[in-house]
C-alpha positions in Angstrom: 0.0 0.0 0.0 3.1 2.3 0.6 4.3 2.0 -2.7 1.0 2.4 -4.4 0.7 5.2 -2.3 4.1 6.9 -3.1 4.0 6.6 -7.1 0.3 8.3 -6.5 2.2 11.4 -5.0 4.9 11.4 -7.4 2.8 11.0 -10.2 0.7 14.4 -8.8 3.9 16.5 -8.2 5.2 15.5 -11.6 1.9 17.2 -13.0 1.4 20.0 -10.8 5.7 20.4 -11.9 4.5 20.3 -15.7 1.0 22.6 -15.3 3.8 25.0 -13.8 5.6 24.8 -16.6 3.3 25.2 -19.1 1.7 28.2 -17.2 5.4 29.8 -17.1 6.0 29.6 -20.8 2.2 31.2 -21.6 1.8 34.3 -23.4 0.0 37.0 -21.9 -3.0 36.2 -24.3 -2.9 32.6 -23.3 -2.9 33.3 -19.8 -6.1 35.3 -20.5 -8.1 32.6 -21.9 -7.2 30.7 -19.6 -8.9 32.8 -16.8 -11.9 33.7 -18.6 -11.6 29.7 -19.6 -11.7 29.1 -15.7 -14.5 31.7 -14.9 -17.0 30.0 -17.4 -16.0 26.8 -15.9 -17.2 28.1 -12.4 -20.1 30.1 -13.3 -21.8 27.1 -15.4 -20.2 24.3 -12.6 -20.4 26.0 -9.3 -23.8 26.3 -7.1 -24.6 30.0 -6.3 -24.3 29.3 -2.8 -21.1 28.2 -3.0 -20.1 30.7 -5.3 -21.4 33.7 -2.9 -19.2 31.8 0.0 -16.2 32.5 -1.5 -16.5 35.5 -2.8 -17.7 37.8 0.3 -15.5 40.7 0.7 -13.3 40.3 4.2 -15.8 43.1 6.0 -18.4 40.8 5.7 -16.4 37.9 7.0 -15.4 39.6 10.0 -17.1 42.8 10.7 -15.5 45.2 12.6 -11.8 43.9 11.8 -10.5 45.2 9.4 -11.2 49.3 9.3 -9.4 52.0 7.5 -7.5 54.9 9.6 
């Protein structure tokens, strides 16, 4: 099970290594597409409710905290 285990992880850091990469060598335009790419993906994948979660400003996650002088 160890072995299975550590070719699992190796086999994940070997692609996060190559999505680096790849993401590294992008163009500016590419990079681009791939944002709006990822925002489509999220607005036709991701529940509203999860999607309002995540994307409350920091006032509204803890009121009170973080004022301006």
């Amino acid at each position: 099970m160890s072995r299975k285990s550590n070719a699992t992880t190796l086999l994940l850091i070997g692609l996060a290594a190559y999505g680096v990469y790849r993401y590294l060598n992008m163009s500016d335009d590419e990079k681009h597409e791939l944002v709006d790419k990822g925002k489509k993906f999220i607005d036709e994948n991701i529940p509203q409710s999860l999607r309002n979660i995540f994307s409350k400003e920091e006032e509204e996650l803890y009121p009170g905290r973080f004022t301006k002088a």
